[in-house]
C-alpha positions in Angstrom: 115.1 21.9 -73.0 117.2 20.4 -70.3 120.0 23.0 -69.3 123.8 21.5 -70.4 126.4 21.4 -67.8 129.6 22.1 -68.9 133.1 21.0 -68.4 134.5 23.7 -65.9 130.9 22.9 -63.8 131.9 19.4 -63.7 135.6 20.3 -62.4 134.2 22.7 -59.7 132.3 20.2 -58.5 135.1 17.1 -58.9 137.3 19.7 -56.6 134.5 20.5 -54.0 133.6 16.9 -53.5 137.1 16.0 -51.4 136.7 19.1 -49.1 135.6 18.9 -46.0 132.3 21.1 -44.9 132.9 24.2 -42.7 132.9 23.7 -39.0 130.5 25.4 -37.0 131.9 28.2 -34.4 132.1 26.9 -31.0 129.9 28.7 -28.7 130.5 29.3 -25.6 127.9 28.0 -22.9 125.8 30.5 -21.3 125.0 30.1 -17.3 121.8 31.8 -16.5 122.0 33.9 -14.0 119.0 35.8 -12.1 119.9 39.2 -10.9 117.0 39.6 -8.7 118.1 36.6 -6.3 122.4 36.9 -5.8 123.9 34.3 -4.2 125.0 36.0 -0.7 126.2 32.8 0.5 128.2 30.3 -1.2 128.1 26.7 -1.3 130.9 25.7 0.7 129.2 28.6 3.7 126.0 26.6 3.1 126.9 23.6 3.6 128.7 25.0 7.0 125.6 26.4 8.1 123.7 23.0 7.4 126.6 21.4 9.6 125.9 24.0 12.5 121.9 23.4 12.5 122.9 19.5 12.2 124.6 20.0 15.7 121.1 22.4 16.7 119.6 19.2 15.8 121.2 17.3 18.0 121.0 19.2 20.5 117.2 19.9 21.0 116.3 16.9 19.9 118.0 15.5 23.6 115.6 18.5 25.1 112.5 16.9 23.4 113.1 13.2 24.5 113.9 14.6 28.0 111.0 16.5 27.7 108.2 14.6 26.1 109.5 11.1 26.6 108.9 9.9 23.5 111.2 8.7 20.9 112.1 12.0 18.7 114.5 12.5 15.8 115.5 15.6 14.5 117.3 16.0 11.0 118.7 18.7 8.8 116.4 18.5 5.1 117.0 21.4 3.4 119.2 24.5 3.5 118.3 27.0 0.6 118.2 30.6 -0.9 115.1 32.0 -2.1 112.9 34.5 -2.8 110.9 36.0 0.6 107.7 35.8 -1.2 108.3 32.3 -2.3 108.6 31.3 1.5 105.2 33.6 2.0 103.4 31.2 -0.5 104.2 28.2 1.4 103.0 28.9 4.8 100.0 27.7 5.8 97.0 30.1 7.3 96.8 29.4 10.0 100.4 29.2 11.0 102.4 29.0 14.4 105.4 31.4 13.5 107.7 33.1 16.3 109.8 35.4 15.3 113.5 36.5 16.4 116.1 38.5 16.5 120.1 38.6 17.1 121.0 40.9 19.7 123.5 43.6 18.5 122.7 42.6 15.0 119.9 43.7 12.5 119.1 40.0 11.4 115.8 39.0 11.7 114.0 35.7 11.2 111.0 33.7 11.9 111.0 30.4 13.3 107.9 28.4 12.1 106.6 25.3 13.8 104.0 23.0 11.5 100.5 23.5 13.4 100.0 19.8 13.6 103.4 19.9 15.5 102.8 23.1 17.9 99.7 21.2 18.9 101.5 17.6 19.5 104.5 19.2 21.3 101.3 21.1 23.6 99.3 18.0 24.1 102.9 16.1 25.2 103.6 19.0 27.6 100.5 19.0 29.4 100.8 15.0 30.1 98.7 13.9 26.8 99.7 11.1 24.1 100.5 13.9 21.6 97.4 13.4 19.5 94.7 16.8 19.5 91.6 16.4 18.6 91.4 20.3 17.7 88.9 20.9 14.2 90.1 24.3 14.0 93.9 24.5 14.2 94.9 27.7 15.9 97.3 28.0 18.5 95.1 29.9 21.4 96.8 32.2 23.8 97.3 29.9 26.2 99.2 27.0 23.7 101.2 29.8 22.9 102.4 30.1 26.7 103.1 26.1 26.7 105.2 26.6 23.6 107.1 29.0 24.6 108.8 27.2 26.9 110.2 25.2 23.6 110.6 28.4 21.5 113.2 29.4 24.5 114.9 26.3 24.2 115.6 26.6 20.5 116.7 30.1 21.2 119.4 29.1 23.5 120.1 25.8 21.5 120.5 27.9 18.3 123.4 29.8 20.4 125.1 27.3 21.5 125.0 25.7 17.9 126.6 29.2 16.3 129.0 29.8 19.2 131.5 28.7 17.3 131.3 31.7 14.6 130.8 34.4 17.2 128.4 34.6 20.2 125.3 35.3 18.6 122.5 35.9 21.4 118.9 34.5 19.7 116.0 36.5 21.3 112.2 35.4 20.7 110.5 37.9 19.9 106.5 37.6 19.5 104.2 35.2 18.2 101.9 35.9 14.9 99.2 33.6 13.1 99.7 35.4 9.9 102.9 35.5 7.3 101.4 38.7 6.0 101.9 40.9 9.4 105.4 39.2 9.9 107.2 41.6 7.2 110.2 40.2 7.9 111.7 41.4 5.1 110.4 42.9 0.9 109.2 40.1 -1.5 112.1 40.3 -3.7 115.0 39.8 -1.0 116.4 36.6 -0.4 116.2 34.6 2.4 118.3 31.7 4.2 115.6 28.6 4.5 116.8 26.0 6.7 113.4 23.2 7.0 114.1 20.2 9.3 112.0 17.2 9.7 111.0 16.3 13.0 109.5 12.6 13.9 108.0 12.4 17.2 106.9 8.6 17.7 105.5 7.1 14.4 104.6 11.2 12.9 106.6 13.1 11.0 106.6 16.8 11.2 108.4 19.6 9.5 110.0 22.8 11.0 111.3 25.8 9.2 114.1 28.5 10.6 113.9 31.4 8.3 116.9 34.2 7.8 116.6 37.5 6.0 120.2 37.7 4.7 119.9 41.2 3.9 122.3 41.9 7.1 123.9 38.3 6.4 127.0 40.4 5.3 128.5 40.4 9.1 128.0 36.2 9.2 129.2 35.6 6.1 132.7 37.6 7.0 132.8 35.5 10.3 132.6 32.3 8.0 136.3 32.3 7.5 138.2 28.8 6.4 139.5 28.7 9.8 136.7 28.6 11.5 135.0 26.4 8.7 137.2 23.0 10.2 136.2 24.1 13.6 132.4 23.4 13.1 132.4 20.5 14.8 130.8 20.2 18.6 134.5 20.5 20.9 133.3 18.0 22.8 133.5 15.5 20.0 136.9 16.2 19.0 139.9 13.9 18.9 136.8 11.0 19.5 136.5 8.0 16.6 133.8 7.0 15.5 133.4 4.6 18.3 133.8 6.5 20.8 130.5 8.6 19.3 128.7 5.7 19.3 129.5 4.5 22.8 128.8 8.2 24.1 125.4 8.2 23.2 124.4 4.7 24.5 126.1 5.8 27.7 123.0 8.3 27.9 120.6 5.8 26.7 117.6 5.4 29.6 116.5 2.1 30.1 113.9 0.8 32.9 114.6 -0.8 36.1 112.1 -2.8 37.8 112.4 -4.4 41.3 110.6 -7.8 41.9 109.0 -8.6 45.2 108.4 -12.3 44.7 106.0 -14.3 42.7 103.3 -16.7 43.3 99.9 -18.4 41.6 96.7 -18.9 42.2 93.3 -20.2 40.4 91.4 -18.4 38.5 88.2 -19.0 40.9 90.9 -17.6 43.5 91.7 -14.5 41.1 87.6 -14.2 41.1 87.2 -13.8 45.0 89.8 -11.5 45.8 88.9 -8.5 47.7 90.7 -5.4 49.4 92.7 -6.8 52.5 93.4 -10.2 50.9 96.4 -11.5 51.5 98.8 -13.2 48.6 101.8 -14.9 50.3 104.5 -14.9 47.6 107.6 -17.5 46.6 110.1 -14.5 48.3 111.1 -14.7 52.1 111.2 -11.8 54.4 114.9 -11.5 54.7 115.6 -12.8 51.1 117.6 -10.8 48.3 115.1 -9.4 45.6 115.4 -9.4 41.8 116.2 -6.4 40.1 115.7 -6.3 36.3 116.9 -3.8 33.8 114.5 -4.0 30.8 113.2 -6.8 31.7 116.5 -9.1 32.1 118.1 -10.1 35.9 120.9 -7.9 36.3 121.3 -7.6 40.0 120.2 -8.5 43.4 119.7 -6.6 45.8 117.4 -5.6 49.5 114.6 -3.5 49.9 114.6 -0.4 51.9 113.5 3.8 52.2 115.8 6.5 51.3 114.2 10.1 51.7 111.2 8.9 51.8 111.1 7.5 49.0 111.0 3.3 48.2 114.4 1.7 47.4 116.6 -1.3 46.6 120.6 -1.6 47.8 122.2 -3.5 45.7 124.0 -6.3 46.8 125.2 -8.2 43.4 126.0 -7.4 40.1 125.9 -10.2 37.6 127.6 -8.1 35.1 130.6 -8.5 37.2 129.7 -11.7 39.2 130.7 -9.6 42.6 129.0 -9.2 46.0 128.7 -6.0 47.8 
């Protein structure tokens, strides 16, 4: 028998109809946090230490195109906090790590050059096109001694690029194949990962800097807001951006070549030519020569020796349209 509903059921529900449903309690949001991995450095200190290894980048970048010269760019990709073990997984084995130190300090750290990289930079320093043709890639003793010249260089660039904290002295310690004999610091501490991307011609390369920022506490003091508007090289200070611009094209090297006179012949002529041959060119003896920069007439000038060594005095500038 279907069940009645009465009178006062039918007035509860006439007075519930107009009310609106309870509002669920706001929650507050929850931020995860993982204990095992503080943040020793914050953001704004990261992204002051990014700016100081920007300027490291800068700076031996200049060494590598003096050194190898080859076209090389050097940029800042990453600057991050992880777990030491994590940066353990992702080296390779074989690896080509150097690791350092900072006098008067207990910070450690490891500097780690990719092994395609160690063996271009080798291959450049010894006169080569930077290409090896290694099938096993591991840095012998000897490509060690080549790049240690460059791990030096980094050392006292790395200086120069914290100076402006506090005089930090970087010292290269020893070279090791193997992540697992490194023990630069236990699995679970942090470390400070800076990875920069090196592209030497056409290739790109990576290279990592790696802190244990278990003694970080002394840096991170140093990292004061005063000093945080300071980062910036002094010798760019006070310049606009123009000024930047016109800087570095000032240090831009460019090819000169000096032309002795020109002249044509057949090719049966080209054929028959021999040692002691004689081509008699367009150019008189006492005539002014051409003198090109990157392949365009720029000057004139005369030929002559200075320290033993061929030369040209110039004797006009078409820039300027004047005669010395």
């Amino acid at each position: 028998m279907p069940e009645v509903v009465s009178q006062q059921d039918i007035d509860a529900l006439l007075k519930s109809g107009g009310q609106e449903p309870p509002k669920p309690k706001e929650e507050n949001e929850i931020q995860p946090y993982d204990f095992r991995l503080p943040n020793r450095i914050s953001k704004t200190q990261l992204r002051t230490i990014r700016t100081i290894h920007e300027n490291f980048a800068e700076s031996f970048s200049s060494f590598l195109v003096t050194k190898l010269q080859t076209i090389v760019n050097m940029t800042v990709n990453t600057v991050d906090q992880i777990y030491y073990s994590e940066y353990v997984m992702s080296v390779p084995d074989p690896a080509c790590l150097f690791t350092f130190s900072i006098k008067h300090t207990d910070i450690k750290g490891i500097l780690e050059l990719n092994v395609d990289l160690a063996l271009a930079l080798v291959d450049r320093l010894l006169g080569g096109n930077g290409t090896s043709t290694k099938q096993q890639k591991i840095i012998t003793p000897i490509e060690q001694k080549v790049l240690q010249t460059v791990v030096e260089k980094v050392m006292l660039d790395m200086k120069k690029a914290w100076h402006i904290i506090d005089n930090f002295d970087f010292v290269a310690e020893r070279f090791e194949p193997d992540v697992d004999f490194v023990q630069l610091t236990s699995p679970n501490e942090s470390v400070l990962l800076i990875t920069f991307e090196v592209v030497l011609g056409e290739k790109s390369y990576f290279m990592n800097i790696c802190f244990a920022t278990f003694a970080f506490d002394p840096i991170i003091a140093k990292l004061s807001s005063k000093k945080l508007s300071s980062v910036r090289p002094t010798k760019y200070n006070g310049m606009s951006a123009q000024e930047l611009i016109r800087k570095q094209l000032n240090s831009v090297l460019l090819p000169v070549t000096v032309e002795l006179g020109k002249s044509t012949i057949t090719l049966q002529e080209m054929l028959d030519l021999k040692a002691g041959d004689m081509i008699i060119l367009d150019k008189k003896i006492h005539e002014e020569l051409t003198v090109k920069v990157n392949g365009k007439t720029f000057y004139y000038g005369y030929p002559g020796i200075v320290n033993n060594h061929k030369a040209v005095k110039v004797t006009k500038n078409l820039l300027t349209d004047n005669s010395f």
